[in-house]
C-alpha positions in Angstrom: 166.5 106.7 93.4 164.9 105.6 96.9 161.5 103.0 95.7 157.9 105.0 95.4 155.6 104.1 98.0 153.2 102.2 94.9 156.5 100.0 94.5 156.5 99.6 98.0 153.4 98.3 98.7 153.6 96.4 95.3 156.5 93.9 97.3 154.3 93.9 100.3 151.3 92.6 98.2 153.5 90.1 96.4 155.3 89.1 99.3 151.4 88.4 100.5 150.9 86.3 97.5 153.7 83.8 98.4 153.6 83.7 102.0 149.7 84.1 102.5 147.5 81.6 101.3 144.4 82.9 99.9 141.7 81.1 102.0 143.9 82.4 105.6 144.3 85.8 103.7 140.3 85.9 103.3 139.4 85.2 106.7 142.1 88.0 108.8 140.6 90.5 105.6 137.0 89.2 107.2 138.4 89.8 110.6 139.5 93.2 109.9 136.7 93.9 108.1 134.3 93.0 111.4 136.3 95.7 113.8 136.1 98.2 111.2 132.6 98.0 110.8 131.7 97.7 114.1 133.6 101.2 115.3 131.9 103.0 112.7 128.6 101.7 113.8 129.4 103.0 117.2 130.8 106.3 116.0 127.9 106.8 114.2 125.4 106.3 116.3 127.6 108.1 119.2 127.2 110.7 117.1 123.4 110.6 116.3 122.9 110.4 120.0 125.0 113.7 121.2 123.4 116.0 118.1 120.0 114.9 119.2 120.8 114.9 122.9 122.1 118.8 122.0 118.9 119.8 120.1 116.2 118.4 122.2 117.0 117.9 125.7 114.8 120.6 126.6 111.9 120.3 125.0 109.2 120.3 127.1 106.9 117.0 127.1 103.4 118.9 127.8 103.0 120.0 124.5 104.2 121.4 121.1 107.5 122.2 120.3 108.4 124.9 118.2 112.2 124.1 117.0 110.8 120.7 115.3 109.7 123.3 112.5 113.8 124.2 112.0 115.6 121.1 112.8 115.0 119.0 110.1 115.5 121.3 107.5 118.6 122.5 109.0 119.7 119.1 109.1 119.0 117.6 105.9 120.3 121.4 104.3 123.5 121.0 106.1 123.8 117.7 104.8 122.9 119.0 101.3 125.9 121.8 101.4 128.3 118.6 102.8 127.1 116.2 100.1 127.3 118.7 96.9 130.6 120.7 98.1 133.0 118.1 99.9 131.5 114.8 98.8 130.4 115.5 95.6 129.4 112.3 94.7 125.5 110.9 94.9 125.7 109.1 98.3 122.0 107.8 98.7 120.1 104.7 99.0 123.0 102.8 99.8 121.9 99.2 99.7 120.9 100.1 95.9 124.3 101.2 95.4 125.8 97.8 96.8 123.8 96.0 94.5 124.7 97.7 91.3 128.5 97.8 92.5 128.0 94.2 92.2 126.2 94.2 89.4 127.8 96.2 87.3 131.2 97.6 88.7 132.8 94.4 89.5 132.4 95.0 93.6 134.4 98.6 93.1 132.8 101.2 95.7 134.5 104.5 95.8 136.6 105.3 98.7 134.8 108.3 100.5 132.1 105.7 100.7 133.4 104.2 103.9 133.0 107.8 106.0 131.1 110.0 103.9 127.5 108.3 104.8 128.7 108.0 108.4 129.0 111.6 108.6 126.2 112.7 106.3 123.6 110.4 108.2 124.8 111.6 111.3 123.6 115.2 110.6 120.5 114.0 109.4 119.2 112.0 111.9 120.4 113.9 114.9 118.7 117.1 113.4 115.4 115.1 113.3 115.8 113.6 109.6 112.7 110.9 109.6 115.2 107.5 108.2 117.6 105.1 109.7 121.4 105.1 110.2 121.9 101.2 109.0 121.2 101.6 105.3 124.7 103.9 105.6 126.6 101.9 108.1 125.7 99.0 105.4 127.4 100.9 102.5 130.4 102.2 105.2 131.4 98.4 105.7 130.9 97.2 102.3 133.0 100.0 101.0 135.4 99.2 103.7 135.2 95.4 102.3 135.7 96.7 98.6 138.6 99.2 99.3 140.1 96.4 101.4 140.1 94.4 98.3 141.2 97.1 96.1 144.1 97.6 98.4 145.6 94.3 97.8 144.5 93.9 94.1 142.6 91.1 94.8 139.9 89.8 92.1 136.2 90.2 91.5 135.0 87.1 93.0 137.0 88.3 96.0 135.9 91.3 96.1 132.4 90.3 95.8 132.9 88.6 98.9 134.5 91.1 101.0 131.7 93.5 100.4 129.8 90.8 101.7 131.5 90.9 104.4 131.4 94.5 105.2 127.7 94.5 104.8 127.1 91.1 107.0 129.5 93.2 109.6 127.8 96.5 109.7 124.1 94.9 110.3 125.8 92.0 113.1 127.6 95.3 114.5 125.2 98.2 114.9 122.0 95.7 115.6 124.3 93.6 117.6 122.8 90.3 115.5 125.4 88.2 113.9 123.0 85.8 112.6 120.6 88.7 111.0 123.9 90.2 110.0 125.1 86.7 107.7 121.2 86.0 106.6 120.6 90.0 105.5 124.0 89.3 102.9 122.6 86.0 101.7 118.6 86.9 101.4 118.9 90.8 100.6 122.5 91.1 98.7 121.1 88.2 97.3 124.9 87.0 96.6 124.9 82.6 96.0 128.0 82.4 98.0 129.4 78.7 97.7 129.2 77.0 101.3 133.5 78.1 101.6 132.7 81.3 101.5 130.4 81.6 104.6 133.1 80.9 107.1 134.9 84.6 106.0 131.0 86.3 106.4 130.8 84.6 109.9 134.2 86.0 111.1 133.0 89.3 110.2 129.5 88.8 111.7 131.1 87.1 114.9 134.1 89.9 115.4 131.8 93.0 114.2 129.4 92.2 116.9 131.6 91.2 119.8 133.4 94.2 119.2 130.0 96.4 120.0 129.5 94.2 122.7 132.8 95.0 124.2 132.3 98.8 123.7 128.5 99.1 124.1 127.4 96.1 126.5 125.4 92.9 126.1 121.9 94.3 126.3 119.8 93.7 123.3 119.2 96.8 121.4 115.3 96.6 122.5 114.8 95.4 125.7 112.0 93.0 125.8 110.5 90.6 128.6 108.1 88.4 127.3 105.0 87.8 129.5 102.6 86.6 127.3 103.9 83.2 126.1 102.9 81.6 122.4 99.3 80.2 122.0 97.4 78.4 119.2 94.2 80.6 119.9 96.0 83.5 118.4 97.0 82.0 114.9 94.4 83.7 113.2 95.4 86.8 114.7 99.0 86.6 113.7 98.0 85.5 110.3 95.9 88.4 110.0 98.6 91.0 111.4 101.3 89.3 108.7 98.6 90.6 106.2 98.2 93.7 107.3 101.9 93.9 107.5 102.5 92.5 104.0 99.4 95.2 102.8 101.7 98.2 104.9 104.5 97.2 103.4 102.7 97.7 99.4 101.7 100.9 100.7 105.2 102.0 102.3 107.2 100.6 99.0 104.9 102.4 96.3 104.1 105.5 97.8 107.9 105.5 98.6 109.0 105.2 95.0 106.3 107.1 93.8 107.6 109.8 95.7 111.0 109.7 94.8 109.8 109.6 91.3 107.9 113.2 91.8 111.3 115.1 93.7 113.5 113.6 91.0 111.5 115.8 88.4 112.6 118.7 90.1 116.4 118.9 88.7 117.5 121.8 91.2 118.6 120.7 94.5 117.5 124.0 95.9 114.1 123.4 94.9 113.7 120.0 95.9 114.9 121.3 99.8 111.9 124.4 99.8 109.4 121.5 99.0 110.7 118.6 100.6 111.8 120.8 104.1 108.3 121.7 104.9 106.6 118.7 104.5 109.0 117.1 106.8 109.0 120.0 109.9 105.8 119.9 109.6 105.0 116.3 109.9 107.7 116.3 112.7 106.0 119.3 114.5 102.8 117.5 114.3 103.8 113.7 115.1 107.4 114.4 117.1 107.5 110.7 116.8 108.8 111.4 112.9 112.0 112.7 114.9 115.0 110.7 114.0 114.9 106.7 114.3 112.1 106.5 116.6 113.8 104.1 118.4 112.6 105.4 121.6 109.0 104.6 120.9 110.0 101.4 119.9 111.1 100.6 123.6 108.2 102.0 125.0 105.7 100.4 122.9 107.1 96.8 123.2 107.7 97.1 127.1 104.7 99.5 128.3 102.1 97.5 130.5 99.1 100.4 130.7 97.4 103.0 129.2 99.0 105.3 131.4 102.4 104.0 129.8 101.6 104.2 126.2 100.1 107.6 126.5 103.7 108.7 127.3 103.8 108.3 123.0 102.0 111.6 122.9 104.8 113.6 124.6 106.0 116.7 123.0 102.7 116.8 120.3 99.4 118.9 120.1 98.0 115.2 121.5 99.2 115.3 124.8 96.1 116.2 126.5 94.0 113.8 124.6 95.1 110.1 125.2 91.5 109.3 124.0 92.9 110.2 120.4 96.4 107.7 120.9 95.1 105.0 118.1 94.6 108.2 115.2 97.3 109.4 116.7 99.0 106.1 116.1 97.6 105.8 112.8 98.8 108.8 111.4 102.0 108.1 112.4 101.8 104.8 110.1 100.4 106.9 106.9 102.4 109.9 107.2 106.0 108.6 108.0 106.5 107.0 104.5 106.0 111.4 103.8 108.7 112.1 106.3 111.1 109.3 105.2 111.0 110.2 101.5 110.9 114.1 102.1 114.0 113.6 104.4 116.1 111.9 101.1 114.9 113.9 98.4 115.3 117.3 100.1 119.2 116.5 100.6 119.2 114.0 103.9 121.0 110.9 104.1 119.1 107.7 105.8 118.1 104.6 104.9 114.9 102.7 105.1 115.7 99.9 108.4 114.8 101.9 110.7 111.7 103.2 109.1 110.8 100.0 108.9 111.4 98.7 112.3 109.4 101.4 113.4 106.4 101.6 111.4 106.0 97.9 112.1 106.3 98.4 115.5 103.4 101.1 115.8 101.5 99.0 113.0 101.5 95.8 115.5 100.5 97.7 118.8 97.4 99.4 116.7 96.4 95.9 114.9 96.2 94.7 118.6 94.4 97.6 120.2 92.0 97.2 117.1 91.8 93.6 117.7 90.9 93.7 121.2 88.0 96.3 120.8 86.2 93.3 118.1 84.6 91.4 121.1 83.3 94.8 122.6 81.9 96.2 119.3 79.8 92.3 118.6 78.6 92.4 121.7 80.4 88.9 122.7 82.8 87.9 125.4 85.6 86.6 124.4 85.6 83.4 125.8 82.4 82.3 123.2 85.3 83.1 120.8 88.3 81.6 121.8 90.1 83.1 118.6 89.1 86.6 119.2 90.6 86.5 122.7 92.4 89.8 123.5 96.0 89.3 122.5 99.1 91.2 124.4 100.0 94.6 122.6 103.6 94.5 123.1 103.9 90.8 121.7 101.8 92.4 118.8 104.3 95.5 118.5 107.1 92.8 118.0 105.7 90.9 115.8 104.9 93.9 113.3 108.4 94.4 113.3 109.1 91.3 111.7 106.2 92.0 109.6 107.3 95.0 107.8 110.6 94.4 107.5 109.9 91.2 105.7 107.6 92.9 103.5 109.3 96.0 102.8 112.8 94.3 102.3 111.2 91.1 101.0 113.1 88.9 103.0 111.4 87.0 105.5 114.2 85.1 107.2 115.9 88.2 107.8 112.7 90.0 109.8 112.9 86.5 111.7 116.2 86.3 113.4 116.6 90.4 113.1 114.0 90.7 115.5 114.3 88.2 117.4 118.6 89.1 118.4 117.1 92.6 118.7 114.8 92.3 121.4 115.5 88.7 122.9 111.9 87.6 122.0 112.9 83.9 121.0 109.9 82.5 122.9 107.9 84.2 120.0 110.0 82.3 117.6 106.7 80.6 116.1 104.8 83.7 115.7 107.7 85.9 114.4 108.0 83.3 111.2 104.1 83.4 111.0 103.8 87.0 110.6 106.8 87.1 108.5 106.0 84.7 106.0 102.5 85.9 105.9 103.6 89.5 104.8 106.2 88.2 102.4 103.4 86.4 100.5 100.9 89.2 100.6 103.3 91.8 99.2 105.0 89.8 96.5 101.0 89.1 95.1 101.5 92.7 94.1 105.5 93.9 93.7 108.0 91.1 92.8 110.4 93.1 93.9 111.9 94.6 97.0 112.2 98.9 97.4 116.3 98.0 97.2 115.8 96.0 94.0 112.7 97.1 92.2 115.1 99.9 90.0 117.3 97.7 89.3 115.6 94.8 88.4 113.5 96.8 86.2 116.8 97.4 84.0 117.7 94.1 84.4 120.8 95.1 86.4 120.0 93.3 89.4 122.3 89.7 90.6 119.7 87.1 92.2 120.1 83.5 93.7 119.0 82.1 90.1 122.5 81.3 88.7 122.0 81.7 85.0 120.6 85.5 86.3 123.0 86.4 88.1 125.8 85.5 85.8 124.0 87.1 82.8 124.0 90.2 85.0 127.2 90.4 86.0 128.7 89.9 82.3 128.7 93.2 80.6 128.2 94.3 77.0 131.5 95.6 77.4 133.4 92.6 77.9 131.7 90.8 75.0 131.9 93.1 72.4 134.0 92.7 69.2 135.4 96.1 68.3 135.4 96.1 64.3 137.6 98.7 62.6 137.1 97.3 58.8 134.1 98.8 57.7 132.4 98.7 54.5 129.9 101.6 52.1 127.3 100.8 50.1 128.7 102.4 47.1 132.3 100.2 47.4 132.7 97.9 44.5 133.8 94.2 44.7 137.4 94.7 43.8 137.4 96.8 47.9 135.7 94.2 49.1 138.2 91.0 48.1 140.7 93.7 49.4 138.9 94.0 52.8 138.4 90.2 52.9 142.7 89.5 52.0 143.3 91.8 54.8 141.5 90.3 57.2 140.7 87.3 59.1 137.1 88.4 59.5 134.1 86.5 58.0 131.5 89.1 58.5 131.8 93.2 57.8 129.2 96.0 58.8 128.3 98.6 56.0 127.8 101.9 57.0 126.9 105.0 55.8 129.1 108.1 56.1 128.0 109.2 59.4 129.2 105.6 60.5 125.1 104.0 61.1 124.8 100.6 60.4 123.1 99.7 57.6 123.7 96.0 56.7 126.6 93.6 57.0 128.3 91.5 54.9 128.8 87.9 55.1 132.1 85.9 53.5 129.4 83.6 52.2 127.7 86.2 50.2 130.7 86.9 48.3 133.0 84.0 48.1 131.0 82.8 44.7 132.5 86.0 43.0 135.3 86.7 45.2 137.7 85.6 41.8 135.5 86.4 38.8 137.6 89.6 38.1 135.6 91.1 35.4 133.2 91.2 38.1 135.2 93.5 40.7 134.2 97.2 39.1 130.6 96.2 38.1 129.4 94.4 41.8 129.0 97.1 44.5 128.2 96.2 48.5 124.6 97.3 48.3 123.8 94.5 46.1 125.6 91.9 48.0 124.7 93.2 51.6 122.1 91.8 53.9 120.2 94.2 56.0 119.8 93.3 60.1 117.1 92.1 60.8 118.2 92.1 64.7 120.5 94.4 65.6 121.7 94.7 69.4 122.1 98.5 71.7 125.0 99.3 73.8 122.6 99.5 77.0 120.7 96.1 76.4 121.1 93.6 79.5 122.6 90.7 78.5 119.0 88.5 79.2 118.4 90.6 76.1 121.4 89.5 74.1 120.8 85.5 74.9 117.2 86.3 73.8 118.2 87.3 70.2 120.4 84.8 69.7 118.2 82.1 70.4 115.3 84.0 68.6 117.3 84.6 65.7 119.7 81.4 65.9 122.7 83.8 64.7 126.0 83.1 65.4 126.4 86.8 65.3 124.9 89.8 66.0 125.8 93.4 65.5 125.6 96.0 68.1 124.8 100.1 68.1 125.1 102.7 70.1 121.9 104.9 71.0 122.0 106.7 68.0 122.5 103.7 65.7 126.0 104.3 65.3 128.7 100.6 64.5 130.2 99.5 68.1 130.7 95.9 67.1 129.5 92.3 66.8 129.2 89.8 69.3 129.9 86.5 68.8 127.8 83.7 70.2 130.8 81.5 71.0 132.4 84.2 72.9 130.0 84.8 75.2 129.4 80.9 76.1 132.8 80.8 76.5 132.6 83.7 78.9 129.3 82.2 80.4 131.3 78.8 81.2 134.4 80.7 83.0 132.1 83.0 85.2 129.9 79.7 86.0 133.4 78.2 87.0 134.3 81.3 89.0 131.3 81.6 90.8 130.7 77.7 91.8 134.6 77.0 92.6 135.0 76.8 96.4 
């Protein structure tokens, strides 16, 4: 009987094993891992660009467009029908889901995952859906990275890396930004890789980007000239635009989740679209800025030179023929696209948050500045009495916001830095880019610790963070620790079942339960070994009277933070643990989870 093709590929991984050592393994995985990415960050956005080009080539600039008030809906509806009926599998806010995978699924990321959000996102954003394409194209390589390791059996730590990898890749690939690519895994995955594991994330950053370079050019995504060069006089102003950034990115985060919060109340998918479809055509109809990325006002906002330039903004709106109104125009763009971005997700779209981000930060800079410049005017003063309320560029300004936001938003500061500045070329605002970044990182984490990728998960404690003693807590699972117990003990036994129990087993503590199998007490060796031989005692004695109750007792769903907690509050060796509805699962042992503790630290440290 000819081999299967698992027994095949079994040899081939084992003849892998021998032949391959791990570390060279890891780093042609990495290099793999970096082409893959990088194509389907080209397809996708390939794809994006010929829906959109299809749709809206021609619209007229003059004025409104009527089709903006079906796109969208049509988009994120078809997306819906793919999602539910070929997918059917929850493929949204796809950063999140790294996170948990990492958390709590040992790395494993289902297979569709690495072309499902490609295709979904596609439809969204070319039909006008208000989010970005990278938030997908992160999950596509990091399930690439996961399935990759799945393939060759490889093991959690592994694994861990490899979706690493596949995120690092996607970001270096479709922003064309190696380093933003390697810093996003390190400050947003938040994954304490040891210093041998950067050299497989670099091969993926390096390959994944060269790649796009080969197919797409060398031009920075943004095109940027600097002509306004770094000066001390505007400190205060870049101080002042990182809070405004860092204020914008509280308001973009909580409205965000408060949003969510309100569609996920509304269980039918159906429902959620006749709400949620509206609100986005008509924000689109209103500000056709909302439409898609918004990448094109990005490049006109950072390279216009005049009024007359920026006034192009207002093409295809009800504001064409009233430039006067660009700033509230402007404005409502910032307030309403948080609207447009949640609407597009909750009615049935697929997108993530990036480009949202990019873009609201971008229009957020160029209206701090116009705002900025008009202060001398309205006191009256010329600017040179002030030196720090000279008038400060726009476009540097439109950068800089950039930065701003997507420091705040993502709460990672570093990443806003070099992001932006591989993105546009703008390294001679190097200085000004950490300014603003910092500055908005420290505003918004006055109010919300937490980032809009992590703030879920942190709240049930199932997020992994740079503090080692967190992170291994997090990734150890009740699971794993739990002692299933089948001896079990009733109230009503007598001491004669008991000493049976106790012969039987090698045991030193027993839950008692009722009938229904809830924990009512346990038992403890030491409790009975004084009677354990007095036989005249064995028909007289019953559990109930020998039986402590729990004063602690532990749930299936607690965190293990939680766990650690009670055994230090309680200084038990052993604790028992319940299911929601107070049914016996088991005890867990104190020395069993140090032990654990010690191996994971050993895993996780060892280069």
């Amino acid at each position: 009987m000819p081999p299967t093709m698992e027994e095949r590929w079994n040899k081939i991984v084992l003849w892998r094993t021998a032949h391959i050592k791990d570390r060279q393994f890891m780093l042609l995985l990495a290099l793999l891992i970096g082409v893959l990415t990088a194509l389907a960050g080209v397809l996708l956005k390939w794809l994006i660009g010929q829906i959109e080009h299809l749709l809206t080539n021609h619209f007229s600039i003059t004025g409104a467009n009527w089709p903006y008030l079906v796109y969208p809906v049509v988009g994120i509806f078809i997306t819906g029908l793919f999602v539910r009926y070929v997918v059917r599998d929850d493929i949204g806010h796809g950063i999140t889901k790294i996170l948990y995978a990492i958390a709590r699924k040992k790395s494993y990321i289902k297979a569709h995952n690495m072309w499902s959000s490609v295709v979904a996102s596609s439809i969204t954003i070319g039909f006008g859906g208000s989010v970005g394409a990278e938030a997908p194209i992160v999950l596509t390589g990091s399930a690439i990275g996961s399935n990759l390791g799945q393939l060759f059996h490889l093991d959690s730590k592994k694994m861990m890396l490899l979706v690493g990898c596949g995120a690092a890749g996607a970001v270096s690939g479709i922003f064309k930004a190696p380093i933003a690519g390697l810093v996003f895994t390190l400050e947003v995955l938040m994954i304490d890789f040891t210093l041998g594991s950067l050299l497989p994330l670099l091969v993926s950053c390096v390959t994944a980007a060269a790649v796009t370079f080969a197919l797409l050019g060398t031009g920075n995504l943004f095109e940027f000239h600097l002509t306004h060069a770094f000066s001390i006089s505007r400190v205060p102003a870049y101080l002042l635009l990182g809070v405004f950034c860092g204020l914008l990115s509280l308001y973009f985060t909580r409205v965000m989740n408060w949003l969510e919060d309100q569609f996920r109340r509304i269980r039918k998918p159906w429902q959620r679209l006749l709400i949620a479809g509206p609100i986005l055509s008509i924000l689109i109809f209103l500000f056709p800025s909302l439409y898609g990325e918004g990448y094109g006002m990005i490049r006109l906002l950072l390279n216009g030179q005049s009024q007359a330039d920026w006034n192009q903004v207002l093409e295809g709106s009800f504001f064409y023929h009233t430039p006067h109104l660009l700033l509230l125009y402007l404005a409502g763009i910032i307030v309403f696209k948080v609207f447009a971005t949640t609407a597009t997700n909750s009615g049935g779209g697929c997108g993530g948050t990036f480009a949202p981000s990019l873009f609201m930060g971008c229009v957020s800079g160029f209206l701090f500045a116009s705002l900025w410049n008009m202060i001398p005017a309205t006191l009256n003063s010329q600017p040179s009495t002030l030196s720090f309320l000279a008038p400060v560029p726009e476009n540097n300004f439109s950068l800089l916001g950039m930065a701003g936001l997507m420091s705040g938003v993502m709460h990672a500061p570093l990443t806003g830095i070099f992001l932006i500045a591989e993105l546009t070329g703008g390294y001679g605002l190097f200085l000004p880019l950490m300014i603003v970044a910092v500055a908005s990182y420290l505003t918004i984490i006055l109010f919300e610790p937490h980032s809009i990728y992590t703030m879920r998960l942190a709240r049930k404690g199932e997020l992994v963070t740079h503090n080692k003693d967190h992170a291994i807590l997090t990734l150890m699972s009740m699971d794993s620790v739990i002692e299933r117990y089948e001896e079990q003990l009733h109230p009503d036994d007598e001491l004669v079942d008991i000493v049976r129990q106790i012969s039987s087993s090698e045991r030193d503590v027993f839950p008692v339960v009722d009938d229904a199998g809830k924990l009512l007490g346990v038992l403890m060796l030491d409790s009975v070994r004084h009677v354990m031989f007095r036989t005249e005692l064995y028909h007289r004695l019953h559990v109930r009277e020998l039986m402590t109750p729990c004063s602690v007792r532990l749930s299936t769903n607690d965190p293990m933070e939680v766990v650690m907690a009670a055994f230090d509050r309680t200084k038990a060796w052993t604790l028992p643990v319940v299911d929601n509805e107070g049914i016996f699962v088991g005890f867990i042992r104190r020395s069993h989870v140090f032990a654990m503790y010690r191996t994971m630290l050993h895993d996780l440290s060892e280069e």
